[in-house]
Backbone of each chain as ProteinMPNN parsed JSONL, in Angstrom:
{"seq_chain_A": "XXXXXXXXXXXXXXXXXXXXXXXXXXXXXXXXXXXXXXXXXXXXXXXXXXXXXXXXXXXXXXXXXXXX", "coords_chain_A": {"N_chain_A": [[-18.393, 24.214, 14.739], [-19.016, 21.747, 12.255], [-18.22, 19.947, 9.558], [-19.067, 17.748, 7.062], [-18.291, 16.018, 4.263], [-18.08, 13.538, 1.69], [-16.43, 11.957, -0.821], [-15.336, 10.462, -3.783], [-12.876, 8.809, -4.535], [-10.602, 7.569, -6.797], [-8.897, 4.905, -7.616], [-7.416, 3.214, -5.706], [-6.437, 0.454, -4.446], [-5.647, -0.865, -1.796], [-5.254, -1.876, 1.673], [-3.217, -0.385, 2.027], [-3.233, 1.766, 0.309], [-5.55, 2.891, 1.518], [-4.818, 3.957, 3.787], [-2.866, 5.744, 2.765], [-4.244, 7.825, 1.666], [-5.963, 8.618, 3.679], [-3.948, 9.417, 5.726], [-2.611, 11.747, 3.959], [-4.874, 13.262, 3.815], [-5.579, 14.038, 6.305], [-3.766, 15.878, 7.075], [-4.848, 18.104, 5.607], [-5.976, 21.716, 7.05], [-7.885, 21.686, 9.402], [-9.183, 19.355, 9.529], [-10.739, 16.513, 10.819], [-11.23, 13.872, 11.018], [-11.459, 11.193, 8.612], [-13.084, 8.77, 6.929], [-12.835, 5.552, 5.159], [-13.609, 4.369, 2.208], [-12.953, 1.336, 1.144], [-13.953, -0.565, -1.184], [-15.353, 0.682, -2.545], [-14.709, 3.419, -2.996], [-15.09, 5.473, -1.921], [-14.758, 8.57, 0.234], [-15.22, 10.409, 3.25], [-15.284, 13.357, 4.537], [-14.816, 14.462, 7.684], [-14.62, 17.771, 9.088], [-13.697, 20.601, 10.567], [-14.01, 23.146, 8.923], [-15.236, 24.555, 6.515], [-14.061, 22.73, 3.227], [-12.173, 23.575, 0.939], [-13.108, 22.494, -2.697], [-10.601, 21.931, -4.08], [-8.645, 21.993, -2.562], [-8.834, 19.407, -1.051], [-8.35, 17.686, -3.559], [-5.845, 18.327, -3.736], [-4.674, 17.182, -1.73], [-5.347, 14.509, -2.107], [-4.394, 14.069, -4.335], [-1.471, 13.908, -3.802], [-1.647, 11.959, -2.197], [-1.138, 10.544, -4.037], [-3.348, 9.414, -5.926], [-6.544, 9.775, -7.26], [-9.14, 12.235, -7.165], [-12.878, 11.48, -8.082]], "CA_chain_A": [[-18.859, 23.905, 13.38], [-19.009, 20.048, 11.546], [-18.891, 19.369, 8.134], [-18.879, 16.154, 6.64], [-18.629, 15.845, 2.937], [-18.441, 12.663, 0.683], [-15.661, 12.172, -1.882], [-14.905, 9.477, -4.512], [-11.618, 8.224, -4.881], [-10.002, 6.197, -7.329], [-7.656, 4.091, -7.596], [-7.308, 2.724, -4.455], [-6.557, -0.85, -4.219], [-5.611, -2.035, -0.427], [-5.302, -1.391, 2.852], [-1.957, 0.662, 2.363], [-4.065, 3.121, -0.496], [-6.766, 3.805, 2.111], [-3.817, 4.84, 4.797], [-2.006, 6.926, 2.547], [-5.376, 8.902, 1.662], [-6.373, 9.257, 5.133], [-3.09, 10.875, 6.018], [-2.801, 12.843, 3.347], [-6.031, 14.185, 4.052], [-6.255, 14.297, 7.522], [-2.987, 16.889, 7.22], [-5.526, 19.196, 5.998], [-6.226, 22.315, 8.079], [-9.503, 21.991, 9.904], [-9.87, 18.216, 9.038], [-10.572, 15.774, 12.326], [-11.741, 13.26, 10.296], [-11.52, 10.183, 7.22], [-13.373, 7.451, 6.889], [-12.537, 5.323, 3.629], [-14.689, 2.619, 2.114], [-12.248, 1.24, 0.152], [-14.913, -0.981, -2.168], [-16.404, 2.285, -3.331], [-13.95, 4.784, -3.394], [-16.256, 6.589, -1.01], [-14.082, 8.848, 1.499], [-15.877, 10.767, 4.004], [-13.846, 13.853, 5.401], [-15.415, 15.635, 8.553], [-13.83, 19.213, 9.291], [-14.05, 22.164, 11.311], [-14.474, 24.398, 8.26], [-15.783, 23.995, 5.091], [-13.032, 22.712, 2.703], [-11.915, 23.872, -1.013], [-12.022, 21.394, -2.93], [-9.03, 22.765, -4.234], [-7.777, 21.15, -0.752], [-8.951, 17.917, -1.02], [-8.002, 17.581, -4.971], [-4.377, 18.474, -3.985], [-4.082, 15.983, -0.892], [-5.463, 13.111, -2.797], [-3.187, 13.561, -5.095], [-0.415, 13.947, -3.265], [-1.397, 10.339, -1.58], [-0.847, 9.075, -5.194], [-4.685, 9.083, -6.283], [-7.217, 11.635, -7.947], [-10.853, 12.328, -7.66], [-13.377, 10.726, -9.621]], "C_chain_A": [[-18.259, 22.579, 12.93], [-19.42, 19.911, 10.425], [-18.314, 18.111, 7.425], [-19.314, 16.603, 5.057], [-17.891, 14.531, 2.708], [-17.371, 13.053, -0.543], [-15.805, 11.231, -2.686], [-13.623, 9.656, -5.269], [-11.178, 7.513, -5.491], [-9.261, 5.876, -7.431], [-6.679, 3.386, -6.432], [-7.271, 1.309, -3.807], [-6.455, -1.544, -2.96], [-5.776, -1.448, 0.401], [-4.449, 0.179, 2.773], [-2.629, 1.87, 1.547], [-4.771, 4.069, 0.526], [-5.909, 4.619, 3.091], [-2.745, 5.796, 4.132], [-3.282, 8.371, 2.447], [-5.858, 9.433, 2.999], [-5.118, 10.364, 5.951], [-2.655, 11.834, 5.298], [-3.905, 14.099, 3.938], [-6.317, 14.429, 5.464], [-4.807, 15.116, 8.427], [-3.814, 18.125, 6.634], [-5.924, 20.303, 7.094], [-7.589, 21.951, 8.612], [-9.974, 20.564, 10.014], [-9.899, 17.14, 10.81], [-11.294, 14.394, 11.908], [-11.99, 12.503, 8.777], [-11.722, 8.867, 7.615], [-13.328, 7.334, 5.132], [-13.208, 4.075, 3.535], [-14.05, 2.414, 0.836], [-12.893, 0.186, -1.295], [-15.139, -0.129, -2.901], [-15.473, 3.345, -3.703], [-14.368, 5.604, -2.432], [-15.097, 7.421, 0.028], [-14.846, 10.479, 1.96], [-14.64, 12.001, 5.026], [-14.657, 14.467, 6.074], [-13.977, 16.514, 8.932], [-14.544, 20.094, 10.227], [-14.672, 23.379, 10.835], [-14.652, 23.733, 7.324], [-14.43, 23.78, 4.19], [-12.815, 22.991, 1.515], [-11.57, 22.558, -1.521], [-11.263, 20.812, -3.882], [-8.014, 21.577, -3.513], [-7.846, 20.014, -0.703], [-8.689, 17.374, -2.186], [-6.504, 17.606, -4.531], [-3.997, 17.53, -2.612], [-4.766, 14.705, -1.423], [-4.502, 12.524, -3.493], [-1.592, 13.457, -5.254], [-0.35, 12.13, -2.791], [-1.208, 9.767, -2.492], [-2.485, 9.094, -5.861], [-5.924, 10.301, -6.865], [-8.97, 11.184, -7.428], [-11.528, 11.475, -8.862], [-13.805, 12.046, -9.892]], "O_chain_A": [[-17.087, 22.319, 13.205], [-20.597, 19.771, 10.092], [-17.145, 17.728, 7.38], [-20.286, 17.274, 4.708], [-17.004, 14.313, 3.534], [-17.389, 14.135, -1.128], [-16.885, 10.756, -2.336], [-13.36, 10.357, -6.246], [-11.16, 6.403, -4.959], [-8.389, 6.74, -7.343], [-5.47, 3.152, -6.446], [-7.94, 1.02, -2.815], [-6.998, -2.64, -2.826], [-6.411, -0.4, 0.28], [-4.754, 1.301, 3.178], [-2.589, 2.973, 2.092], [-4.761, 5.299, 0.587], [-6.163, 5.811, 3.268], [-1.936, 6.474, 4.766], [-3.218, 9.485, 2.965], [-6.084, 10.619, 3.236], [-5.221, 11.47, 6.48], [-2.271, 12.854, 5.869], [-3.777, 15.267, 4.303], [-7.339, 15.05, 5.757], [-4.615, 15.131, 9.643], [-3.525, 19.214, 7.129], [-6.239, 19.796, 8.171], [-8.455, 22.052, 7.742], [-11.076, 20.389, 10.534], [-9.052, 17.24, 11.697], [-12.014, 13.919, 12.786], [-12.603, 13.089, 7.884], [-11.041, 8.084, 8.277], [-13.547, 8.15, 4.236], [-13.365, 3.131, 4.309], [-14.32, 2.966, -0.231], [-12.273, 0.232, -2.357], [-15.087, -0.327, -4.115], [-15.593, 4.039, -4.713], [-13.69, 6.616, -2.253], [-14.486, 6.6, 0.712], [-14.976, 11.438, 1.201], [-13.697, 11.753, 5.778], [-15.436, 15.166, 5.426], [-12.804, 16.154, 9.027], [-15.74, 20.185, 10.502], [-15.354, 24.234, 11.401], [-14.352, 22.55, 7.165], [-13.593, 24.665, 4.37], [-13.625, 22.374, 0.823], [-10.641, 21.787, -1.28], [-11.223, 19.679, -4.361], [-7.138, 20.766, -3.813], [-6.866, 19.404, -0.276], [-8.765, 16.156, -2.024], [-5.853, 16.725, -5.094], [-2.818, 17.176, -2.573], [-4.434, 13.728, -0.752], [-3.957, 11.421, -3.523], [-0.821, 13.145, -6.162], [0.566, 11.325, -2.954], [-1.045, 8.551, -2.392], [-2.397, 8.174, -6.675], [-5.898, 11.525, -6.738], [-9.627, 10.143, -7.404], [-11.124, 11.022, -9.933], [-14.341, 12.312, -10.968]]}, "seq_chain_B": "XXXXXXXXXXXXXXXXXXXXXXXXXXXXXXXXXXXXXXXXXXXXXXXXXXXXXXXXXXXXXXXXXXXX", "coords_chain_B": {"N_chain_B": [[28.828, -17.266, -2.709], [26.03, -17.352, -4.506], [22.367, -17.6, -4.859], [19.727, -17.573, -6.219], [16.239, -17.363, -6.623], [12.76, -17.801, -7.698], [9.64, -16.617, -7.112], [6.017, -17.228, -6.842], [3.774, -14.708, -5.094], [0.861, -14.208, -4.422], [-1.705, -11.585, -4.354], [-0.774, -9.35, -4.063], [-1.94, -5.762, -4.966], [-0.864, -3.185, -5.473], [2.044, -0.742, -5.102], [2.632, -0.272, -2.779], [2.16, -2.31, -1.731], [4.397, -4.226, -2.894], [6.408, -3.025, -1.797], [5.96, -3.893, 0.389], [6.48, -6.448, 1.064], [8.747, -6.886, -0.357], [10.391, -5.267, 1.568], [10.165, -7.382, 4.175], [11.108, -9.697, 3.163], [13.547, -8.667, 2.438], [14.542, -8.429, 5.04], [14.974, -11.448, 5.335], [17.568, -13.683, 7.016], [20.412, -13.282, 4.878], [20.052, -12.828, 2.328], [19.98, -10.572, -0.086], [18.816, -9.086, -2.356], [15.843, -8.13, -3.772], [13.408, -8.443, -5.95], [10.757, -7.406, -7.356], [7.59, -8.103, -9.711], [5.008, -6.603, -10.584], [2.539, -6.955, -11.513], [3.219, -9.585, -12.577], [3.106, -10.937, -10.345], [5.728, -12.028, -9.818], [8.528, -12.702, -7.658], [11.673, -11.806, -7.346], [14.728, -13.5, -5.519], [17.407, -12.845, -4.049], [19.928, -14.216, -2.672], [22.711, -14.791, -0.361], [22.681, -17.453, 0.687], [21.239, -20.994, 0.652], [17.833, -20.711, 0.641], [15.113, -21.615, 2.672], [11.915, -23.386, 1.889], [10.077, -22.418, 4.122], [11.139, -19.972, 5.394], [11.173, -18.207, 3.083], [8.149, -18.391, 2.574], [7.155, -17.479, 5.602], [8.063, -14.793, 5.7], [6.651, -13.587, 3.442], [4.327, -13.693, 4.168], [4.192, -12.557, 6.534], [4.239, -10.056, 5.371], [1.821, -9.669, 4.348], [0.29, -10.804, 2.402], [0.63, -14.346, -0.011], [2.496, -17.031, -0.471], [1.894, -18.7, -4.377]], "CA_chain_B": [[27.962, -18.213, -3.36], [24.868, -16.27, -4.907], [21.425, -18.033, -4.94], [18.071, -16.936, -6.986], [14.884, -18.552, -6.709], [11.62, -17.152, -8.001], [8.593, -17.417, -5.943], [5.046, -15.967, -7.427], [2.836, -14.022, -4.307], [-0.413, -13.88, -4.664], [-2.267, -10.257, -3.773], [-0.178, -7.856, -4.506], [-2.526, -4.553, -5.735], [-0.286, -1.634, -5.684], [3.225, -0.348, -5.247], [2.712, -0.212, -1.497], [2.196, -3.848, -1.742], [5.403, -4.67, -3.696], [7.284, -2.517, -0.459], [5.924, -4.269, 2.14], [7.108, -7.644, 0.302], [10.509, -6.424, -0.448], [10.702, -5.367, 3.176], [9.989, -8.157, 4.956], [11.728, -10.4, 2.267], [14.839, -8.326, 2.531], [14.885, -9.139, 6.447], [15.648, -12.476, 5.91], [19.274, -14.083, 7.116], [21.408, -13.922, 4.107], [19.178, -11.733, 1.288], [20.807, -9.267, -0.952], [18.467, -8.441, -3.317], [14.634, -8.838, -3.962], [12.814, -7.942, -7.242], [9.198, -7.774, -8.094], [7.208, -7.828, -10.664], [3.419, -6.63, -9.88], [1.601, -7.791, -12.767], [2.288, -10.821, -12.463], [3.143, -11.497, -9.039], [7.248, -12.752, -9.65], [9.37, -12.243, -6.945], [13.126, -13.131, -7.365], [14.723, -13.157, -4.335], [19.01, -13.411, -4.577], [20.791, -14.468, -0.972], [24.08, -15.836, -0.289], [22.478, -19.586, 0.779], [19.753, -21.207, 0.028], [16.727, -20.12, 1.447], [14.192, -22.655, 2.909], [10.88, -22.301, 1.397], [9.41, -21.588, 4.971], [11.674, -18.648, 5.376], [10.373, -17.174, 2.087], [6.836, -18.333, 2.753], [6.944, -16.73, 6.395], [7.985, -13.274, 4.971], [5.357, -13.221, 2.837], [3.138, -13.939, 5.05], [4.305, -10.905, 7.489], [3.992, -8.964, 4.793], [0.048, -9.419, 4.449], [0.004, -11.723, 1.318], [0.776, -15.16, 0.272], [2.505, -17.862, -1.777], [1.211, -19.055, -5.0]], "C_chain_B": [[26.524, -16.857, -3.802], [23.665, -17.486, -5.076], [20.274, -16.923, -5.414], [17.524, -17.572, -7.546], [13.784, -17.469, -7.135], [10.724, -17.436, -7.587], [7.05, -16.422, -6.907], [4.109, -15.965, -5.93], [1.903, -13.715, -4.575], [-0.587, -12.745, -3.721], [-2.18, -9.037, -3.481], [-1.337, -7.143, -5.675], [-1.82, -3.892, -6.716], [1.223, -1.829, -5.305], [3.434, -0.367, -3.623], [2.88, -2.014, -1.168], [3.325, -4.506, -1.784], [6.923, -3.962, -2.409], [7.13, -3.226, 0.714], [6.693, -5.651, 1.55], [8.928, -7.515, -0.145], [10.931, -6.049, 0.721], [10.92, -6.351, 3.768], [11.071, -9.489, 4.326], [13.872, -10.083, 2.359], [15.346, -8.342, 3.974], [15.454, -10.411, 6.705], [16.798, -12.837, 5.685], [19.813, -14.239, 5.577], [20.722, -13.388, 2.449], [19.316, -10.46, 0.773], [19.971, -9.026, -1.65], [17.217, -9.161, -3.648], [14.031, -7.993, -4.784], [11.618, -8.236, -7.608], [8.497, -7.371, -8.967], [5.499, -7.657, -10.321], [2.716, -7.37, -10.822], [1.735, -9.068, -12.589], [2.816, -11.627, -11.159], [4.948, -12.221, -8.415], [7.724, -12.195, -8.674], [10.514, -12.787, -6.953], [14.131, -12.547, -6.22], [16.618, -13.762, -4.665], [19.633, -13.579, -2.833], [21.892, -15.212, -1.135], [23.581, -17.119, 0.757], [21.132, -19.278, 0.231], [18.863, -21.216, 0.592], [15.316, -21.308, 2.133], [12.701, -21.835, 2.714], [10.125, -22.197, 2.923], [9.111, -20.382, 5.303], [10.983, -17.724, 4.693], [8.69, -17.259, 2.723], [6.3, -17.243, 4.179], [7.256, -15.102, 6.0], [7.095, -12.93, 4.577], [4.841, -13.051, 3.508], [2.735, -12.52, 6.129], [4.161, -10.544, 7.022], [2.602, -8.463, 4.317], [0.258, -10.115, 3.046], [0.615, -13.508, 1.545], [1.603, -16.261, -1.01], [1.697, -18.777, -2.871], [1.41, -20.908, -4.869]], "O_chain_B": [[26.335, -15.74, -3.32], [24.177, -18.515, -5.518], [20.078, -15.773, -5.021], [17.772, -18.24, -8.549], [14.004, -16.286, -6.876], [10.582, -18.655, -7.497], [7.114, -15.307, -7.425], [3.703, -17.061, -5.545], [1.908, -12.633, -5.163], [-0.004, -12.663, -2.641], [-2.849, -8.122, -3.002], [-1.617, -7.603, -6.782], [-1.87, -3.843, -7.945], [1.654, -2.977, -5.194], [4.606, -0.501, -3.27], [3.672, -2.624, -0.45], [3.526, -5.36, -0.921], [8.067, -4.406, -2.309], [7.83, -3.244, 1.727], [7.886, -5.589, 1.848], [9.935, -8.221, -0.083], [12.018, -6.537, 1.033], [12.11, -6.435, 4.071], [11.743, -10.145, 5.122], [14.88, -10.789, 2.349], [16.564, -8.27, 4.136], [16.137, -10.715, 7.683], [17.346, -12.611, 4.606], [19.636, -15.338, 5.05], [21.27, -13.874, 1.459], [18.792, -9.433, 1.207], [20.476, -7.966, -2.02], [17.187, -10.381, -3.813], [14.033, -6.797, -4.492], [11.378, -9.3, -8.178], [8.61, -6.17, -9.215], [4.861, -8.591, -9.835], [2.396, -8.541, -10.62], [0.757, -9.801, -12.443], [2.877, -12.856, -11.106], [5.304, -12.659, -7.321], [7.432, -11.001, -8.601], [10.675, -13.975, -6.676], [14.301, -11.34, -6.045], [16.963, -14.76, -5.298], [19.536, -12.652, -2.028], [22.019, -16.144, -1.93], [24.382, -17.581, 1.57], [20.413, -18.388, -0.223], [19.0, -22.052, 1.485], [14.561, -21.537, 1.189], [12.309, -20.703, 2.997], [9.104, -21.571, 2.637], [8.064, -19.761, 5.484], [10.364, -16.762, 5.15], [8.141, -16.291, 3.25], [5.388, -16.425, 4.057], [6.32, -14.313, 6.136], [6.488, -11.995, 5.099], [4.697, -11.845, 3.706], [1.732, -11.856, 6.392], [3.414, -9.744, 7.586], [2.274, -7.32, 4.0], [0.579, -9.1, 2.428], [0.946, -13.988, 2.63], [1.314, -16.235, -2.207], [0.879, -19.576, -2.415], [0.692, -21.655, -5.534]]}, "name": "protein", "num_of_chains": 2, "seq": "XXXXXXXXXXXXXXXXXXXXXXXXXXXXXXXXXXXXXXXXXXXXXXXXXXXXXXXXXXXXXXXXXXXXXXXXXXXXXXXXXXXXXXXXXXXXXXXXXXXXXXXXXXXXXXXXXXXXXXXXXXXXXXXXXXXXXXXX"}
Protein backbone atom coordinates (compact mmCIF):
# COMPACT_ATOMS: atom_id res chain seq x y z
CA UNK A 1 0.00 0.00 0.00
CA UNK A 2 1.11 3.92 -1.29
CA UNK A 3 -0.28 6.93 -0.23
CA UNK A 4 0.75 10.17 -1.22
CA UNK A 5 -0.94 13.16 0.24
CA UNK A 6 -0.23 16.96 -0.30
CA UNK A 7 0.36 19.33 2.62
CA UNK A 8 0.93 23.12 2.91
CA UNK A 9 3.47 24.38 5.03
CA UNK A 10 4.29 27.63 6.25
CA UNK A 11 6.79 29.34 7.17
CA UNK A 12 9.49 27.91 5.59
CA UNK A 13 12.12 30.13 4.35
CA UNK A 14 15.45 28.12 3.08
CA UNK A 15 17.05 25.26 2.39
CA UNK A 16 17.67 24.42 6.20
CA UNK A 17 13.42 24.84 6.83
CA UNK A 18 12.78 22.31 4.04
CA UNK A 19 15.47 19.75 5.84
CA UNK A 20 14.17 20.14 9.14
CA UNK A 21 10.48 19.33 7.78
CA UNK A 22 11.56 16.45 5.85
CA UNK A 23 13.13 14.88 8.88
CA UNK A 24 10.74 15.58 11.08
CA UNK A 25 8.37 14.02 8.92
CA UNK A 26 10.05 11.34 7.48
CA UNK A 27 10.42 10.00 11.43
CA UNK A 28 6.87 9.27 11.01
CA UNK A 29 5.80 5.61 11.19
CA UNK A 30 4.96 4.31 7.76
CA UNK A 31 6.42 7.44 5.96
CA UNK A 32 9.17 6.56 2.97
CA UNK A 33 8.78 9.69 1.60
CA UNK A 34 9.00 14.04 1.45
CA UNK A 35 9.23 16.01 -1.21
CA UNK A 36 9.19 19.89 -0.34
CA UNK A 37 8.59 22.72 -2.77
CA UNK A 38 9.81 25.21 -0.77
CA UNK A 39 8.17 28.29 -3.07
CA UNK A 40 4.76 26.93 -2.21
CA UNK A 41 4.81 25.44 0.96
CA UNK A 42 3.66 22.35 -0.89
CA UNK A 43 5.07 19.08 0.97
CA UNK A 44 4.23 15.85 -0.47
CA UNK A 45 4.48 12.86 2.10
CA UNK A 46 4.21 9.25 0.53
CA UNK A 47 3.55 6.40 3.23
CA UNK A 48 2.83 2.93 3.73
CA UNK A 49 -0.37 3.71 5.64
CA UNK A 50 -2.67 6.29 5.62
CA UNK A 51 -1.54 9.05 8.07
CA UNK A 52 -3.54 11.11 10.92
CA UNK A 53 -3.23 14.18 10.37
CA UNK A 54 -2.88 14.39 13.88
CA UNK A 55 0.70 12.92 12.76
CA UNK A 56 1.68 15.20 10.37
CA UNK A 57 0.31 18.42 12.45
CA UNK A 58 2.56 17.27 15.36
CA UNK A 59 5.85 16.62 13.21
CA UNK A 60 5.60 19.88 11.45
CA UNK A 61 5.50 21.41 14.34
CA UNK A 62 7.98 19.91 16.01
CA UNK A 63 10.35 20.99 12.84
CA UNK A 64 9.44 24.56 14.04
CA UNK A 65 6.48 25.19 11.43
CA UNK A 66 2.57 24.62 11.31
CA UNK A 67 0.09 23.78 8.68
CA UNK A 68 -1.62 26.19 6.66
CA UNK B 1 43.74 42.61 22.76
CA UNK B 2 39.88 42.34 21.85
CA UNK B 3 38.75 43.37 18.30
CA UNK B 4 34.95 44.01 16.97
CA UNK B 5 34.06 44.72 13.57
CA UNK B 6 30.55 44.61 12.18
CA UNK B 7 29.96 43.10 8.88
CA UNK B 8 26.15 43.09 7.36
CA UNK B 9 25.37 39.36 5.38
CA UNK B 10 23.10 39.38 3.03
CA UNK B 11 20.38 36.23 2.99
CA UNK B 12 19.89 35.29 6.08
CA UNK B 13 15.89 33.91 6.30
CA UNK B 14 15.63 32.04 9.46
CA UNK B 15 17.30 31.03 12.68
CA UNK B 16 18.94 28.11 10.92
CA UNK B 17 20.57 30.68 8.84
CA UNK B 18 21.95 32.83 11.71
CA UNK B 19 23.64 29.08 13.00
CA UNK B 20 25.21 28.23 10.09
CA UNK B 21 26.87 31.89 10.09
CA UNK B 22 27.86 31.81 13.64
CA UNK B 23 29.34 28.40 12.93
CA UNK B 24 31.46 28.89 10.33
CA UNK B 25 32.35 32.46 11.64
CA UNK B 26 33.22 31.04 14.99
CA UNK B 27 35.85 28.65 13.14
CA UNK B 28 37.93 31.30 12.33
CA UNK B 29 41.73 31.63 13.94
CA UNK B 30 41.32 33.88 16.84
CA UNK B 31 37.16 34.43 17.22
CA UNK B 32 35.54 34.55 20.56
CA UNK B 33 32.34 35.66 20.01
CA UNK B 34 29.86 36.23 17.05
CA UNK B 35 26.44 38.00 17.30
CA UNK B 36 23.66 38.36 14.86
CA UNK B 37 21.07 40.22 14.25
CA UNK B 38 18.48 38.66 11.55
CA UNK B 39 16.46 41.51 10.65
CA UNK B 40 18.77 43.32 9.61
CA UNK B 41 21.55 41.24 8.65
CA UNK B 42 24.46 42.72 11.50
CA UNK B 43 26.94 40.46 12.39
CA UNK B 44 29.53 41.54 15.07
CA UNK B 45 32.18 39.37 15.17
CA UNK B 46 34.83 39.92 18.51
CA UNK B 47 38.49 38.01 18.02
CA UNK B 48 41.66 38.56 19.69
CA UNK B 49 43.40 40.17 16.20
CA UNK B 50 42.24 41.67 13.55
CA UNK B 51 40.53 39.75 11.16
CA UNK B 52 41.21 40.21 7.38
CA UNK B 53 38.15 40.95 5.52
CA UNK B 54 38.78 37.74 3.35
CA UNK B 55 38.72 35.60 6.40
CA UNK B 56 35.29 37.02 7.35
CA UNK B 57 34.13 37.12 3.75
CA UNK B 58 35.27 33.34 3.23
CA UNK B 59 33.16 32.17 6.27
CA UNK B 60 30.35 33.61 5.03
CA UNK B 61 30.60 32.32 2.10
CA UNK B 62 30.91 28.54 3.56
CA UNK B 63 28.15 29.26 5.28
CA UNK B 64 25.79 29.63 2.09
CA UNK B 65 25.38 33.50 2.13
CA UNK B 66 27.25 36.59 1.46
CA UNK B 67 28.74 40.00 2.29
CA UNK B 68 26.87 43.14 1.92
Amino acid sequence: MSVTATYTVTGMTCGHCVSSVKEELSEVAGVTGVDVVLETGAVTVTSSRELAQDEVEAAVKEAGYALA
